[in-house]
BAVEX-666281 format. One record per atom (N, C-alpha, C): residue number from 1; atom name; z, y, x. Coordinates in pm, 1 decimal. Last residue first. Example, Ala and Ser with C-alpha at 12.3 -4.5 7.8 and 13.67 -1.06 7.14 Angstrom:
% residues 2
   nr  atom        pz        py        px
    2     N     708.0    -225.0    1285.0
    2    CA     714.0    -106.0    1367.0
    2     C     787.0       3.0    1290.0
    1     N     780.0    -569.0    1319.0
    1    CA     780.0    -450.0    1230.0
    1     C     780.0    -330.0    1320.0
//
This chain:
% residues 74
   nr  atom        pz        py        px
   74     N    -411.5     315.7     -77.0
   74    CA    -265.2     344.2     -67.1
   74     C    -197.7     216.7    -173.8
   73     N    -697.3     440.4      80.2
   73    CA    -650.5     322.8      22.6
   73     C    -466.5     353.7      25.4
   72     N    -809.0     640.0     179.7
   72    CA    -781.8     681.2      91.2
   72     C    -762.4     567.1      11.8
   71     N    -727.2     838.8     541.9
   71    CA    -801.5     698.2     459.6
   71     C    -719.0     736.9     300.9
   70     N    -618.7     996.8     682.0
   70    CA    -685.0    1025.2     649.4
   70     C    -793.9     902.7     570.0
   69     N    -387.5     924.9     789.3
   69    CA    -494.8     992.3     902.0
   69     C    -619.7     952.6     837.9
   68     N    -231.6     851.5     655.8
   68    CA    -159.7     952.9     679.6
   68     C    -297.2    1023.6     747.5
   67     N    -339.6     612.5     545.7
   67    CA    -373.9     666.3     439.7
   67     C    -328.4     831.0     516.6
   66     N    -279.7     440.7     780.5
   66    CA    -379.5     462.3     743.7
   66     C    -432.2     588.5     642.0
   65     N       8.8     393.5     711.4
   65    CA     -42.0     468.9     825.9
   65     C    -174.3     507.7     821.1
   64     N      33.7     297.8     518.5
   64    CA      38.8     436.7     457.6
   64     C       0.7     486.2     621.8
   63     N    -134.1      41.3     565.6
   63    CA    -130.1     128.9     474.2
   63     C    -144.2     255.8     445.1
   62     N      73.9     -60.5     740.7
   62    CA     -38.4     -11.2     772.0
   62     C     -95.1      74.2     659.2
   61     N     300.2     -56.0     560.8
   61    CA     320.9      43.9     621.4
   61     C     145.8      55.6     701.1
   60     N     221.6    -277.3     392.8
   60    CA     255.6    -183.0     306.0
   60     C     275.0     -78.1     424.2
   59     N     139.0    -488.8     555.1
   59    CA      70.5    -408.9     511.2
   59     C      65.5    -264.5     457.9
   58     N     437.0    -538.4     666.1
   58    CA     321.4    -494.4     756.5
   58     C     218.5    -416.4     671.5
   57     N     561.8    -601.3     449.3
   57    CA     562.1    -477.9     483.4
   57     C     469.7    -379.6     609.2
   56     N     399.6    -847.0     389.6
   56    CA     379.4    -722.8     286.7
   56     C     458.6    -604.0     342.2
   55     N     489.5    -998.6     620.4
   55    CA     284.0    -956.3     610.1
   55     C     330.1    -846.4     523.5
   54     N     796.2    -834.4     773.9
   54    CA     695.1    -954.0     646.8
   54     C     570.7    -862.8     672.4
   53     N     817.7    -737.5    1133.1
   53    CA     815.4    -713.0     979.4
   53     C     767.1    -907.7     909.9
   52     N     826.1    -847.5    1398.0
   52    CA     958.1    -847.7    1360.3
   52     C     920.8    -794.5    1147.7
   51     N     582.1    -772.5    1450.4
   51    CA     568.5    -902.7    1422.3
   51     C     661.2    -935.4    1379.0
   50     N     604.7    -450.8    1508.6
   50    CA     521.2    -527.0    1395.7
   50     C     563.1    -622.0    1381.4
   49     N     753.8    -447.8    1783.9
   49    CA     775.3    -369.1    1640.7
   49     C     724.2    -464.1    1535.0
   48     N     582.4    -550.3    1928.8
   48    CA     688.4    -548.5    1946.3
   48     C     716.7    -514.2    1797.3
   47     N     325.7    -335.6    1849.7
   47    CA     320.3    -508.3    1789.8
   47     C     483.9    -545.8    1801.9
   46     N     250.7     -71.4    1864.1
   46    CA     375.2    -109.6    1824.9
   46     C     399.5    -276.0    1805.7
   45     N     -31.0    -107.6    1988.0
   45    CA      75.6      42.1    2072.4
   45     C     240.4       3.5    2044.8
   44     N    -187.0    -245.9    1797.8
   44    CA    -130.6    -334.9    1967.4
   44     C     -13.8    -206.2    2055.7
   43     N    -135.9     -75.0    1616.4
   43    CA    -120.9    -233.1    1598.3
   43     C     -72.4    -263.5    1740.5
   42     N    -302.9     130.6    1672.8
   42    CA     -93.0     143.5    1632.3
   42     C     -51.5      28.8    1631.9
   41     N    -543.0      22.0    1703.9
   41    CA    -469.3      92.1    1836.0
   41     C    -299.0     111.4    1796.1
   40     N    -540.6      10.4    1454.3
   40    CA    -563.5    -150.5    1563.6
   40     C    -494.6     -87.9    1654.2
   39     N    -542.2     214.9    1266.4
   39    CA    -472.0      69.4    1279.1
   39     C    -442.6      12.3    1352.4
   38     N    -733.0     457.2    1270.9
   38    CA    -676.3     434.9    1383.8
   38     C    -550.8     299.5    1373.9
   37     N    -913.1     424.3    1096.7
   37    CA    -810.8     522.1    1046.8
   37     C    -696.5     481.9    1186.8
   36     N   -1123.8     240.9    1206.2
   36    CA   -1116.5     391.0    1157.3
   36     C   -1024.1     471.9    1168.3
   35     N    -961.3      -5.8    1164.0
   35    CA   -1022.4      53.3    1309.7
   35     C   -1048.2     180.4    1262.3
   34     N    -926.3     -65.2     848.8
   34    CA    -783.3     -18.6     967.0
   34     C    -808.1      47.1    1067.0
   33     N   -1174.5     -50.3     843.3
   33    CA   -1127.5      38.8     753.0
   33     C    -990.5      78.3     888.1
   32     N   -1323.7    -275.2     947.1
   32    CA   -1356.8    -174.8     959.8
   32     C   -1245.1     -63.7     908.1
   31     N   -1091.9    -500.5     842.6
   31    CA   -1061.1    -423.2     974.6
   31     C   -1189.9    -333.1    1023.7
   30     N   -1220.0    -479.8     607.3
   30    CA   -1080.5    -443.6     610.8
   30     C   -1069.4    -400.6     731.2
   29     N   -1475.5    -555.2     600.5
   29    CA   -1465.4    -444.4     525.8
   29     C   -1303.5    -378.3     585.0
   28     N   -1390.7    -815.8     717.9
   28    CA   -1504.3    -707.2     758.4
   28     C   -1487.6    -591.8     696.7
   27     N   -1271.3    -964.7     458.9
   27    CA   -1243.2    -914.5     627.6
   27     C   -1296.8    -841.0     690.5
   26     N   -1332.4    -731.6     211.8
   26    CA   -1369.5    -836.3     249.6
   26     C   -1306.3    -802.3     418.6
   25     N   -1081.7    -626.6     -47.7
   25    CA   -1204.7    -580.5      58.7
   25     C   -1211.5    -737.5     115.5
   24     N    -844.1    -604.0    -201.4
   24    CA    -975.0    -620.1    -239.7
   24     C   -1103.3    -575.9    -208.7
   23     N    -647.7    -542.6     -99.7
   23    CA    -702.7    -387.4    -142.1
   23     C    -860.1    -423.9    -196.1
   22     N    -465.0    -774.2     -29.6
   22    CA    -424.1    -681.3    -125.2
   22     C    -519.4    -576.2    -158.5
   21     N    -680.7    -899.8     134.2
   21    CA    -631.9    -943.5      20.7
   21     C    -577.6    -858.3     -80.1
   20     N    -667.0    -715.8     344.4
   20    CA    -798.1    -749.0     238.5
   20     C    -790.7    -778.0      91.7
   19     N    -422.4    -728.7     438.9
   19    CA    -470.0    -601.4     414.4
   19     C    -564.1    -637.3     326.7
   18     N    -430.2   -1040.5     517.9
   18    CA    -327.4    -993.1     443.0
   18     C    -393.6    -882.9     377.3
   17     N    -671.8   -1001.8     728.8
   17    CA    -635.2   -1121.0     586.3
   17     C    -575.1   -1055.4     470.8
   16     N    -492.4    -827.5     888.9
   16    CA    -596.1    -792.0     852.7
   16     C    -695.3    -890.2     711.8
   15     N    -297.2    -997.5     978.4
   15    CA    -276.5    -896.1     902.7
   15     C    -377.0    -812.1     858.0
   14     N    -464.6   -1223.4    1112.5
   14    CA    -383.6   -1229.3     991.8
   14     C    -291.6   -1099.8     910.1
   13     N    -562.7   -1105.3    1353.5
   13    CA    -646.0   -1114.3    1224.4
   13     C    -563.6   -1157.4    1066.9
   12     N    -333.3    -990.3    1407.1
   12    CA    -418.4    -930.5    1415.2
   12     C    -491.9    -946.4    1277.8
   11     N    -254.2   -1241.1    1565.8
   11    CA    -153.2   -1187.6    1424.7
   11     C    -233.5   -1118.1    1374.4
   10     N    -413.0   -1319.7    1692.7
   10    CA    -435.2   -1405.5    1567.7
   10     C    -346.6   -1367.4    1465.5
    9     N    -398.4   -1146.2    1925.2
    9    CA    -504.8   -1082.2    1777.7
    9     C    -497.7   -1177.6    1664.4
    8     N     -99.3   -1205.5    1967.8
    8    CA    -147.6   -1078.1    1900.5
    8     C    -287.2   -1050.3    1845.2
    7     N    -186.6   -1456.1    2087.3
    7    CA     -91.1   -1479.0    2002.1
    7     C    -130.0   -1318.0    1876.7
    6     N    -338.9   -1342.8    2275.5
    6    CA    -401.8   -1465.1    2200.1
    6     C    -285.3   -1470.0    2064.3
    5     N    -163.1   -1233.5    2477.4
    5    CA    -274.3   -1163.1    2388.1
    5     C    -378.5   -1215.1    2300.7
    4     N      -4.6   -1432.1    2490.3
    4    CA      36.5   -1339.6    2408.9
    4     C     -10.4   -1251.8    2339.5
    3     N    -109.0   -1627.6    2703.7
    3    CA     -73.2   -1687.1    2546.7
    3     C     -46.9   -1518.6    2433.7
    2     N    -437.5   -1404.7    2835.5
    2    CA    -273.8   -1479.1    2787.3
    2     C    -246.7   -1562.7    2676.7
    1     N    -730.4   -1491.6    2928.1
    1    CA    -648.1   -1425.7    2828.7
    1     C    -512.5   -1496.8    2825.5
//
C-alpha cells in the first residue's frame, strides 16, 4: 500500500470519527451509514477535493451528500 492510500483511509477514518460524533452514532454505525448512501466511493472519487475542506465542512457536505441519495441524517 502507498503512503497515500494509507494517508486517505486514515483521513477516512477520521471523517468518519468526525460524522459519528456529530449524528451520535457509533463508528460502525457511521461508516455503515456513509457506505450505503454511497460516501466512501464520493470520498476516494473527490479526496483531492476533500482534504483541502475543515472536518465540519467535510461533514456538513457528506451529509447532505448522503441525505441527496436518500439517507435521512441531515
Amino acid at each position: 500500500m502507498s503512503d497515500l492510500d494509507r494517508h486517505k483511509i486514515d483521513f477516512l477514518v477520521a471523517l468518519i470519527d468526525e460524522f459519528a460524533k456529530r449524528f451520535g452514532l457509533s463508528n460502525k454505525e457511521s461508516y455503515q451509514y456513509i457506505s450505503q448512501y454511497g460516501g466512501v466511493q464520493m470520498f476516494f472519487n473527490h479526496y483531492d477535493i476533500l482534504h483541502t475542506l475543515s472536518f465540519r465542512d467535510m461533514v456538513d457536505g457528506m451529509a447532505a451528500f448522503c441525505h441527496r441519495h436518500g439517507g435521512k441524517l441531515v
